[in-house]
C-alpha positions in Angstrom: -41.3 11.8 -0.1 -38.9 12.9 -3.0 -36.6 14.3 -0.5 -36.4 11.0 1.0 -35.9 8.8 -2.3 -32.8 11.5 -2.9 -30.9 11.2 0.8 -31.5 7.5 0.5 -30.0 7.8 -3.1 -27.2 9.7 -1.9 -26.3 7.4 1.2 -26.4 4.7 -1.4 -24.1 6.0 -3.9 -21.0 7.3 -0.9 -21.3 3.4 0.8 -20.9 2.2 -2.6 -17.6 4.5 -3.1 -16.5 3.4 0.4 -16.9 -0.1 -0.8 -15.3 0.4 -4.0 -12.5 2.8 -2.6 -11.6 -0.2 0.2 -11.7 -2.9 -2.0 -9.1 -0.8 -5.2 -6.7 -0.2 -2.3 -6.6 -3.6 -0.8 -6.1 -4.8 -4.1 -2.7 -2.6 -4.9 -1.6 -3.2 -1.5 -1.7 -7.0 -1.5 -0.1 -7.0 -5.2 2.8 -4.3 -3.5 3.4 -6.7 -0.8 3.3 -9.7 -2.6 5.9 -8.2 -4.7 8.1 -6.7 -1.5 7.7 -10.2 0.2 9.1 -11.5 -3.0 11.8 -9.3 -2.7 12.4 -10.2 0.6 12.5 -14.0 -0.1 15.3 -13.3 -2.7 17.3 -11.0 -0.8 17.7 -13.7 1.9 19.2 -15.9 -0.4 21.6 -12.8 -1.9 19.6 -13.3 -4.8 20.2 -9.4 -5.9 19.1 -9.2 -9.8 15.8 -10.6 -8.5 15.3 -8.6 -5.5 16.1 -5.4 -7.8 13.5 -6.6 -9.8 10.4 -6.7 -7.5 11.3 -4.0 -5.3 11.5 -1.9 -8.6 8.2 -3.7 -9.9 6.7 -2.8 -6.2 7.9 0.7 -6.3 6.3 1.0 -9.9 2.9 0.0 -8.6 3.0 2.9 -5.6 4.1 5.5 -8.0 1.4 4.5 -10.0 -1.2 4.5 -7.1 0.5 7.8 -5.0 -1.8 10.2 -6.7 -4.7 8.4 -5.9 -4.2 7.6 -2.4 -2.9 11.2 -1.7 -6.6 12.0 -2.1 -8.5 8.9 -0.3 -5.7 8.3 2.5 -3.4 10.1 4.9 -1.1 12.2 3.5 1.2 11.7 6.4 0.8 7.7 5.9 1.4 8.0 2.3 4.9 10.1 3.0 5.9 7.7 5.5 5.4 4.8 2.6 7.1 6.8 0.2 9.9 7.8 2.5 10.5 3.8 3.2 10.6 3.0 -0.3 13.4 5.4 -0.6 15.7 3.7 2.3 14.9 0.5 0.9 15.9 1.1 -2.7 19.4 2.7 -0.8 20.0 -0.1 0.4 18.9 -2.3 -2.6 21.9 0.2 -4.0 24.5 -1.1 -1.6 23.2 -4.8 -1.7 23.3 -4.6 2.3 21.2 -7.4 3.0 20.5 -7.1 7.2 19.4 -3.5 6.5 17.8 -4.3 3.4 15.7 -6.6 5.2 14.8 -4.5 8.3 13.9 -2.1 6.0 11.7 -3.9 3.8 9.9 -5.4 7.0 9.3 -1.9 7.9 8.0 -0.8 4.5 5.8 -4.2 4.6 3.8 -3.4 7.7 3.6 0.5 6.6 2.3 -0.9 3.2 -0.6 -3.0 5.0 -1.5 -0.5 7.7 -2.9 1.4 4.6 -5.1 -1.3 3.8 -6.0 -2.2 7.6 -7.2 1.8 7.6 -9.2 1.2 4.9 -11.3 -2.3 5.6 -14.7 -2.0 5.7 -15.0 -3.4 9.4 -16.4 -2.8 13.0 -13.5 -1.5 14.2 -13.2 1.3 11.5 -16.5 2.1 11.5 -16.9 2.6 15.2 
């Protein structure tokens, strides 16, 4: 019987870390995006002092959570995110709107495929 109390224990404690570890990274990756959409909204009106403001904020916020979701998510995902923050600051550089904003929607979608990966949902589960 005591084996039983300590699998059921230990199934216990890993859903609650799945739960936990799905709802920390939706919560970065809706605070990155808000900030990248931000961004976006700014650039469209060649607004670049603001736009260099939240893309740097939104940058600050992955660099901060890049160790973390090295471990808990794809490392290839993760490169490709990190890669696409790269182009956009380069073009953030150049104040190139049209490729700013290509770019950006790119990094957008990259940025909320994360948290898709993660949900806690039928679709991931099965």
């Amino acid at each position: 019987m005591k084996q039983l109390w300590i699998s059921g224990l230990f199934l216990a404690t890993l859903f609650s870390a799945t739960l936990y570890n799905a709802w920390r990274v939706d919560h970065i990756i809706v605070s990155i995006v808000d900030l990248l959409t931000q961004a976006e909204e700014a650039a469209r009106v060649e607004e670049w002092e603001q736009v260099e403001c939240f893309t740097t904020a939104a940058k600050a916020e992955w660099d901060a959570a890049e160790d973390y979701f090295s471990v808990v998510l794809v490392h290839a995902e993760t490169d490709e995110v990190s890669t696409g923050f790269e182009q956009v600051m380069g073009f953030l550089e150049y104040q190139d709107g049209p490729e700013y904003d290509s770019s950006n929607g790119a990094l957008i979608a990259k940025v909320q495929h994360l948290s898709d990966v993660e949900e806690v949902s039928w679709k991931n589960i099965l």
